[in-house]
C-alpha positions as CSV (number, residue, x, y, z in Angstrom):
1,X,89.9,-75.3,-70.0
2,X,89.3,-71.5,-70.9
3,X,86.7,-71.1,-73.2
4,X,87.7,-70.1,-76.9
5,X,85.6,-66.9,-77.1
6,X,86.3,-66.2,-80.6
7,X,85.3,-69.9,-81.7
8,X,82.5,-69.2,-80.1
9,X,81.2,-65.7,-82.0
10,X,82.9,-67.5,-85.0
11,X,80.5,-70.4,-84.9
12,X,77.2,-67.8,-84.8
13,X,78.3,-66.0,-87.6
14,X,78.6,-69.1,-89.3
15,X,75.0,-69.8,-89.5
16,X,73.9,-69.5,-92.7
17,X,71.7,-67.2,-91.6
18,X,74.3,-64.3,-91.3
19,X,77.0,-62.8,-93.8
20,X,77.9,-63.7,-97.3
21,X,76.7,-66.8,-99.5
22,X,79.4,-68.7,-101.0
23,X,77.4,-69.3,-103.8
24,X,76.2,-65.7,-104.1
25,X,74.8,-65.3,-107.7
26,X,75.3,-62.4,-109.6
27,X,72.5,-60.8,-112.2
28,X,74.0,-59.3,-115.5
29,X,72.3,-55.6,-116.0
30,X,73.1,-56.2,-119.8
31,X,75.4,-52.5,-119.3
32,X,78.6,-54.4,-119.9
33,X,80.4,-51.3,-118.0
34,X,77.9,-51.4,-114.6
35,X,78.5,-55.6,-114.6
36,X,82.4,-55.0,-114.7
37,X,82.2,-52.3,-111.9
38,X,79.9,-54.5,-109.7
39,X,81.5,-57.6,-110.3
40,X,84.2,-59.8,-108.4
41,X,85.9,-62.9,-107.8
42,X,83.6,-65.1,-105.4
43,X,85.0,-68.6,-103.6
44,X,83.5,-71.9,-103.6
45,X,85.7,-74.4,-101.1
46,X,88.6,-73.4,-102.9
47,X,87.0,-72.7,-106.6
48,X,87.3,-69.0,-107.7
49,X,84.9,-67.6,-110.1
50,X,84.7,-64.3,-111.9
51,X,81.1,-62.5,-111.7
52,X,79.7,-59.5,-113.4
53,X,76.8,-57.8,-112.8
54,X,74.6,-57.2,-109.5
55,X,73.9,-59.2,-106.3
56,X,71.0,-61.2,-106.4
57,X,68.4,-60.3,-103.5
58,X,70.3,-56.8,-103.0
59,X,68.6,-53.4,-102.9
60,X,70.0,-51.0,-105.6
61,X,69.9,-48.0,-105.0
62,X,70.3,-45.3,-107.9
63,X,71.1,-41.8,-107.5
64,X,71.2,-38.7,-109.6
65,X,69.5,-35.5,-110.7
66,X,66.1,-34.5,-111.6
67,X,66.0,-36.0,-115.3
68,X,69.5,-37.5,-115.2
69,X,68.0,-40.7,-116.7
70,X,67.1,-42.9,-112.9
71,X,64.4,-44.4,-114.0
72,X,64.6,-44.9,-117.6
73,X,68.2,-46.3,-116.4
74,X,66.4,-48.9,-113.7
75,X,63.4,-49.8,-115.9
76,X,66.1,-50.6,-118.7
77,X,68.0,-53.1,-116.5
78,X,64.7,-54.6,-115.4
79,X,63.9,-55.2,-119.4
80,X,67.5,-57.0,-120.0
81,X,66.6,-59.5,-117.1
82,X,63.5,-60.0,-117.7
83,X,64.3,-61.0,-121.5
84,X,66.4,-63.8,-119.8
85,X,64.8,-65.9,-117.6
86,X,60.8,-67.2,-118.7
87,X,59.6,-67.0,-115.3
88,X,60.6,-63.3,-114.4
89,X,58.6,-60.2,-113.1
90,X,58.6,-57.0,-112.7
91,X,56.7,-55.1,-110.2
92,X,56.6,-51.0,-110.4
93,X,55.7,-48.8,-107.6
94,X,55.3,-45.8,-109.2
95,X,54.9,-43.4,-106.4
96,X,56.0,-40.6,-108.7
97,X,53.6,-41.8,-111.1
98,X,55.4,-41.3,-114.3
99,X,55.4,-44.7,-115.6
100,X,53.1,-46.1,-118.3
101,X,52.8,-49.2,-120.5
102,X,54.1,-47.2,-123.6
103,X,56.9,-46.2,-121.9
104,X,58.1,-49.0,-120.3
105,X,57.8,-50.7,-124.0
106,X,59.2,-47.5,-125.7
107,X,62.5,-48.4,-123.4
108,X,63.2,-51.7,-123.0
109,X,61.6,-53.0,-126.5
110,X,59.7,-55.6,-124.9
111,X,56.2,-57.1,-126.8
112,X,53.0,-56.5,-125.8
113,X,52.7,-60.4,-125.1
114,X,55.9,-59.8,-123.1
115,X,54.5,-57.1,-121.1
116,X,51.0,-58.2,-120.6
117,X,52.6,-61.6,-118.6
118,X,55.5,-60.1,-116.5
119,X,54.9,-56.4,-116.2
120,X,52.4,-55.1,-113.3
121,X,52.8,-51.5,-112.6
122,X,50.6,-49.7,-109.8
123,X,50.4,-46.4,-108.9
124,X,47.6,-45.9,-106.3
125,X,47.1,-47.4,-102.9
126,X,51.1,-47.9,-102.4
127,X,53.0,-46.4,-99.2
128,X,56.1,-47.4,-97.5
129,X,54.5,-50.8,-96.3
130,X,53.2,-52.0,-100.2
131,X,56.8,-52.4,-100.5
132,X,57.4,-54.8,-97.7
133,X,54.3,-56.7,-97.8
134,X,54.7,-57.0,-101.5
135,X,58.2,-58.7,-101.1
136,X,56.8,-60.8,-98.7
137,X,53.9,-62.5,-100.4
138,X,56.7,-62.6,-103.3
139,X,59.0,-64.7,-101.1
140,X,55.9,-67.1,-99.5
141,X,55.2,-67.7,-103.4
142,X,58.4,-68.7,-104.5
143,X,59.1,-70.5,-101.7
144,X,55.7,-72.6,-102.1
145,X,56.4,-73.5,-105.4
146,X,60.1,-73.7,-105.5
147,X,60.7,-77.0,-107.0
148,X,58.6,-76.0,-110.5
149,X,59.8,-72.3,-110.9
150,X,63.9,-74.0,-110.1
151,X,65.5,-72.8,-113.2
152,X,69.2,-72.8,-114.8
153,X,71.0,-69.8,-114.2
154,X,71.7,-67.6,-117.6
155,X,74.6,-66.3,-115.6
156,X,76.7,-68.8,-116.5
157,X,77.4,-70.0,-112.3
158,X,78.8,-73.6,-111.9
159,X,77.8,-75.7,-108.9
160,X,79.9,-77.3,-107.9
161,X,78.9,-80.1,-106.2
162,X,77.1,-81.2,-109.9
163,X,79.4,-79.4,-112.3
164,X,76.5,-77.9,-113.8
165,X,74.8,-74.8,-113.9
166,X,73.1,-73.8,-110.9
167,X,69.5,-73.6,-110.0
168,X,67.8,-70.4,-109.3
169,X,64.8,-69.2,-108.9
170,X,63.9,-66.9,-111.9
171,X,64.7,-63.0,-110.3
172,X,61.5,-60.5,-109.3
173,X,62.5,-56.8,-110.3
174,X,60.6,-54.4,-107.9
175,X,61.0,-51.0,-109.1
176,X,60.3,-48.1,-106.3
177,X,60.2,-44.9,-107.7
178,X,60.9,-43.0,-105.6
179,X,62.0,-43.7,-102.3
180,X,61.5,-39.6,-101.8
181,X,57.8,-40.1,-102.5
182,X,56.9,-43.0,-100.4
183,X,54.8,-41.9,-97.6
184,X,53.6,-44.4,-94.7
185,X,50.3,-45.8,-94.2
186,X,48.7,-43.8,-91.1
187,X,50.1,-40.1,-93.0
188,X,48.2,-41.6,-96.1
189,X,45.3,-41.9,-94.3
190,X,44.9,-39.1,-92.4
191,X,42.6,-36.2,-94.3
192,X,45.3,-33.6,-93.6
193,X,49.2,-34.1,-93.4
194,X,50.8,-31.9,-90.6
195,X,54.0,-30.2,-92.4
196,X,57.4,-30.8,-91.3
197,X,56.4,-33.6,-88.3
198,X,54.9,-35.9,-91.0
199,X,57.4,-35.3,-93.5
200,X,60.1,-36.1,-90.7
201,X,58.1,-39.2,-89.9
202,X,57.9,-40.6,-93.5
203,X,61.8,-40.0,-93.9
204,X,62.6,-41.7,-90.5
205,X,60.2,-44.9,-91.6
206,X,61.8,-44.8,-95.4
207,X,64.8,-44.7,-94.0
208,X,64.1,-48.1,-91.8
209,X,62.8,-49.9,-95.1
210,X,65.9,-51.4,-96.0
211,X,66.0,-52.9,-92.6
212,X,62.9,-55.1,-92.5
213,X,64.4,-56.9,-95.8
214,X,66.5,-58.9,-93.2
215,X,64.0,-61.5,-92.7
């Protein structure tokens, strides 16, 4: 008997460690418009469900002009998630160093008690790697205690193996601005930067960062 080739690539795929999750949940922004545009229709063995917002886990990427509003924009949509799940952080690179405490209150409203337990903004000591190691250590956490941080979804996403809200674990928000100003380690480092090769060489690692997130 001929081996099916195509049953074969279809049953690697098939891990769960490659392409969609079924059960894919989907964080509302609180921008009503952005949820719409993001959403879609997701199936569960043969349930449909309508979702709004953005993937969970995904890296967002938001573009625009000098001032055009990026990061007030992604600090914004960080506040409106954070306001509904107890458990939720917020972690700010701030390569561009234009973040403070007042301003991240000033936009998203949030209390100084609020602030003071989910907010953690750093500006010095970060490169290209902060941002990997950082989601890392995140992941080993949440992972370690998973069965206390568990948490109803406020997205209103049936499982439906229970017929009751699904358990998540409450979302990290991590913030890079920008991904123009991240520099790697070893360029960091060095007492003098050598023009266009380094600059070159912090675009071609920046541009890999996205990759090492498939883990």
């Amino acid at each position: 008997m001929a081996m099916n080739f195509v049953s074969e690539i279809k049953g690697i795929i098939d891990d769960p460690k490659y392409g969609y999750a079924d059960d894919q949940i989907m964080i509302n922004t609180g921008f009503r418009m952005l949820d719409f545009l993001n959403g879609g229709v997701t199936s569960n063995k043969g349930n449909r469900t309508v979702q709004t917002g953005v993937d969970a886990g995904k890296i967002i990427t938001i573009i625009g002009k000098p001032g055009a509003g990026k990061s007030t924009l992604a600090v914004q949509i960080a506040g409106n998630m954070l306001e509904r799940y107890e458990q939720s952080s917020l972690f700010i690179l701030d390569f561009e160093q234009a973040h403070s405490e007042s301003r991240i209150k000033g936009v998203t409203g949030m209390s100084d008690e609020m602030f003071e337990d989910k907010v953690i903004i750093k500006q010095t000591g970060i490169t290209t790697e902060t941002v990997l190691e950082i989601v890392k250590q995140i992941k080993t956490l949440k992972l370690k205690h998973k069965k206390e941080l568990l948490v109803d979804n406020a997205e209103g996403f049936i499982d439906y193996k229970t017929g009751k809200l699904k358990k998540i674990l409450p979302p990290t928000i991590i913030i890079v601005d920008s991904a123009a100003m991240m520099m790697p380690r070893d360029d960091l480092e060095k007492e003098e930067i050598q023009g266009q090769m380094s600059t070159t060489q912090a675009a071609k690692m920046n541009s890999q960062l996205s990759n090492w997130f498939v883990v």
